[in-house]
C-alpha positions in Angstrom: 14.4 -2.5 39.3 12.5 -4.8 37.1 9.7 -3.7 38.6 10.3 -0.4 37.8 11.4 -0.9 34.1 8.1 -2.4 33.0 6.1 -0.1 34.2 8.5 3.1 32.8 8.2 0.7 29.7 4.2 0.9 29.9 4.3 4.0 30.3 6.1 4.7 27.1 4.0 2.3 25.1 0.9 4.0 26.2 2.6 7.5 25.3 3.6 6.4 21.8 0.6 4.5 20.6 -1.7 8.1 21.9 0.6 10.0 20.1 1.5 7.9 16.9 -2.0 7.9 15.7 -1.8 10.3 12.6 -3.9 11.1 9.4 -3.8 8.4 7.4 -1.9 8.9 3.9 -1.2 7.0 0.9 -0.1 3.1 1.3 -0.9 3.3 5.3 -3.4 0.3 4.7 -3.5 -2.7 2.8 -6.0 -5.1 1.7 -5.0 -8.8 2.6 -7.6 -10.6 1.5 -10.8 -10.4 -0.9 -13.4 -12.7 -1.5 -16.2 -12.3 -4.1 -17.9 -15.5 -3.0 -19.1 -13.6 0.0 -18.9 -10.4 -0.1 -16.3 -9.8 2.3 -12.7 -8.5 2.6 -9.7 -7.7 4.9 -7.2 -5.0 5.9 -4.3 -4.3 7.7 -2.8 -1.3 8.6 0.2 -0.3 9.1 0.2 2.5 11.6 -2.0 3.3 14.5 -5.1 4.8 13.1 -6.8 7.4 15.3 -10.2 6.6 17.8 -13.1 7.1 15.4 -11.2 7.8 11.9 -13.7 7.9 9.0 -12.9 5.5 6.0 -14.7 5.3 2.6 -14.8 2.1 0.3 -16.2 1.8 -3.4 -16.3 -0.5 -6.4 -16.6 2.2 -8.4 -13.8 2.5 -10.9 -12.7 6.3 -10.9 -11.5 7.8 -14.0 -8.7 10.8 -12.3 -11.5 13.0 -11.8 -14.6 11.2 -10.9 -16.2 8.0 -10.4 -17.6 6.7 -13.5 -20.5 4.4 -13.1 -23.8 5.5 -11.6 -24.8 2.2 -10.5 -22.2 1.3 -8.2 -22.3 1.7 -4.0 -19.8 3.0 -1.1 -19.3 2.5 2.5 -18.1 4.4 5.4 -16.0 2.7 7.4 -15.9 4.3 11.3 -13.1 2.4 13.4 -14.5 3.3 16.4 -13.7 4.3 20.1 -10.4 3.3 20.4 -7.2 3.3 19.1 -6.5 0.4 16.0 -2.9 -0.6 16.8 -0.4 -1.0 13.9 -0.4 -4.4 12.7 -4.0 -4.9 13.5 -6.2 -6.8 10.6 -9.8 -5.7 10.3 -12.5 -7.8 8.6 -15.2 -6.6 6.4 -18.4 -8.3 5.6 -20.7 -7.3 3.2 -23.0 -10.1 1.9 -25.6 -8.8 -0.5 -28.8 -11.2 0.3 -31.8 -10.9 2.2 -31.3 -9.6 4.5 -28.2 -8.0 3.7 -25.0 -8.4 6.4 -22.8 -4.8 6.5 -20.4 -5.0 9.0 -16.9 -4.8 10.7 -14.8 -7.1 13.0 -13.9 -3.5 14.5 -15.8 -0.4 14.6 -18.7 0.4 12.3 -19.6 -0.6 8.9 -22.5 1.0 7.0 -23.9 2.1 3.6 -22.9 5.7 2.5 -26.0 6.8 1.2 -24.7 7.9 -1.8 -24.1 5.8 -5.3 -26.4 3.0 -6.9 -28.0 -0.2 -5.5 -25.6 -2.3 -6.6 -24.1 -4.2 -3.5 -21.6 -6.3 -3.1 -18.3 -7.6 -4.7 -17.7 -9.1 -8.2 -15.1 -11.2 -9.6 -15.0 -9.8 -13.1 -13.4 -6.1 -13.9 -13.6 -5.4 -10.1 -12.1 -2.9 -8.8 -12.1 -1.6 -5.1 -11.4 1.4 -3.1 -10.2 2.8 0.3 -9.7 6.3 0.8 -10.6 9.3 2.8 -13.5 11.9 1.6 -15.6 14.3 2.4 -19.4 14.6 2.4 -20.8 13.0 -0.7 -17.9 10.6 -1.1 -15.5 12.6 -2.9 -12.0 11.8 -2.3 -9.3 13.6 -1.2 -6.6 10.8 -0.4 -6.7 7.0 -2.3 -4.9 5.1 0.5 -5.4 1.7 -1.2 -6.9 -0.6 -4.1 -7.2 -3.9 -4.9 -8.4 -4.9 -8.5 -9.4 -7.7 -10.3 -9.1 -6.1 -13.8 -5.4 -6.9 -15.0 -6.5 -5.8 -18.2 -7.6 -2.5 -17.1 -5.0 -0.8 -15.1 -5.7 3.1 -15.6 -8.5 2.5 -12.7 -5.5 2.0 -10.6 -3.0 5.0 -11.8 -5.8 7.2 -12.2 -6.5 7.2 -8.5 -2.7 8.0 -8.0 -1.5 4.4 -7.1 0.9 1.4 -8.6 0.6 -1.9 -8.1 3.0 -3.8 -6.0 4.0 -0.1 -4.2 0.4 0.6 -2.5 -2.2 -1.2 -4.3 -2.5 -5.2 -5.1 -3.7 -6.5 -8.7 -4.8 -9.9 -8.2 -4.8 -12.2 -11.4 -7.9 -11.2 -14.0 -11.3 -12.0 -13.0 -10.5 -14.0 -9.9 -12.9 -14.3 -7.5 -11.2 -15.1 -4.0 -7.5 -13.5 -3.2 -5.6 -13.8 0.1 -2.2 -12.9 1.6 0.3 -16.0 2.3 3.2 -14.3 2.9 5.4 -13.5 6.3 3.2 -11.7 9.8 6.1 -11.4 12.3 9.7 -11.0 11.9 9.9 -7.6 10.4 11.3 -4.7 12.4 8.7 -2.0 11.5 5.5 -2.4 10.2 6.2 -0.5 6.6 8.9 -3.4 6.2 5.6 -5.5 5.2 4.7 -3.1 2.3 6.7 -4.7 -0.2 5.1 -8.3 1.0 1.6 -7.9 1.4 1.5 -5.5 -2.0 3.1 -8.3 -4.0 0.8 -10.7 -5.6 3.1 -13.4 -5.6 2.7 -13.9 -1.8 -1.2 -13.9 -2.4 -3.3 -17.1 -3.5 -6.2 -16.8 -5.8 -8.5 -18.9 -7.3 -12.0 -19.4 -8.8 -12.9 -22.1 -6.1 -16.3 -21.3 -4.2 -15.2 -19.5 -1.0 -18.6 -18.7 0.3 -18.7 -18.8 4.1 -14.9 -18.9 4.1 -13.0 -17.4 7.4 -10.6 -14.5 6.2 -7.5 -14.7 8.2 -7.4 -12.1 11.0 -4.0 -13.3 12.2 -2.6 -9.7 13.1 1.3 -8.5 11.9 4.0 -8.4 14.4 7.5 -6.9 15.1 10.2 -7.2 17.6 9.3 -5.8 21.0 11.9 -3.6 22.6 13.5 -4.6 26.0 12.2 -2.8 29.0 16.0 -1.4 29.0 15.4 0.5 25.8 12.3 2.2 26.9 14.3 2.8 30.3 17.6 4.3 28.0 14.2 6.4 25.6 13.0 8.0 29.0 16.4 8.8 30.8 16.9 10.7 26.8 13.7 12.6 26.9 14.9 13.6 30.1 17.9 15.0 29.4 16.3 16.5 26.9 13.6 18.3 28.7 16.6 19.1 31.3 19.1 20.8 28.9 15.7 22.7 27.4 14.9 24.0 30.6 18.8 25.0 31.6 18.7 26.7 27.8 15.5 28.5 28.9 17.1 29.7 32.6 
């Protein structure tokens, strides 16, 4: 019997994590850490995100309508092959030297081709970007920011996001920011929102970070028993029955 609940319970995990990987909307990832030392940054995010989903990045502060400076870069972000599990953190590197190092614990990192030459991340009045686009990096969805400029947040409204709800304002002109706060004990993955958006569970400092290890610890909630996937099943099924009957 056990036997037969983990594998029903298999079954249903592999059937929900195919089927749970939707577009991507506002607040689905979060930035938990940023570090200006190095160029380098990292995400979680909080639902499956779908086998080669395209994600842009830029430091380019847009005004509501359009992104402002001519000088500044973007990246396109492919996750690759597979499926990116909920609660999965993905680091960025970026390190603007000779030669320069673009690239992504998972999937593909890569210069968008579009924007100015200038690479990498700053400390002061930064402030920086996810969302999805379309050809020439315009957006169509802001899913996060994190900023440096606490004395400039329009950049943040204007891209239709608020601090502590889906974007992270770390103090002014700080140069290294990570998350502290909880990775397991939450029953759903959105209950880590309110955490990882607050920058009261973040440290930041001015210290020199470069060559610093960005925590990839990944998020965690409570497992079902086998039972439950056993009682979700024996429901579908009854479902699909009484559908069928209805049909006949």
């Amino acid at each position: 019997m056990n036997k037969q609940l983990s594998l029903l319970s298999a079954a249903v995990l592999a059937l929900s994590l195919s089927a749970s990987a939707q577009a991507l909307t506002t607040g689905d990832i979060a930035f938990t850490s940023f570090n200006a030392d190095d160029d380098g940054w990292a995400m979680v995010t909080f639902v499956d995100i779908a086998a080669n989903s395209t994600i842009y990045f830029s430091d380019n502060e847009w005004n509501g309508s359009a992104f402002i400076d001519s000088n500044e870069h973007a990246l396109v972000w492919n996750t690759g092959a597979g499926v990116i599990s909920a609660g999965s953190v993905v680091v960025f590197t970026e390190i603007d030297s000779s030669p320069d190092v673009i690239e992504a614990s998972t999937g593909t990192l890569a210069l968008a081709g579009v924007g100015g030459n200038n690479l990498g991340l700053s400390k002061s009045n930064e402030t920086f970007y996810a969302f999805l686009g379309t050809s020439g990096v315009a957006p169509t969805t802001f899913l996060t920011a994190i900023t440096t400029q606490a004395d400039t947040p329009n950049f943040i409204t204007d891209a239709g996001l608020t601090l502590g709800v889906n974007a992270t304002g770390l103090a002014d002109d700080v140069d290294f920011g990570e998350y502290t706060g909880a990775r397991s004990g939450e029953a759903n993955f959105a209950d880590y929102k309110s955490m990882v958006f607050n920058n009261a569970n973040w440290v930041m400092d001015n210290a020199d970070h470069t060559g610093a290890t960005l925590n990839n610890t990944a998020f965690t909630v409570a497992v079902p028993e086998p039972e439950t996937y056993a009682l979700m099943l024996a429901g579908l099924g009854l479902v699909g029955f009484m559908a069928r009957r209805r049909k006949n």
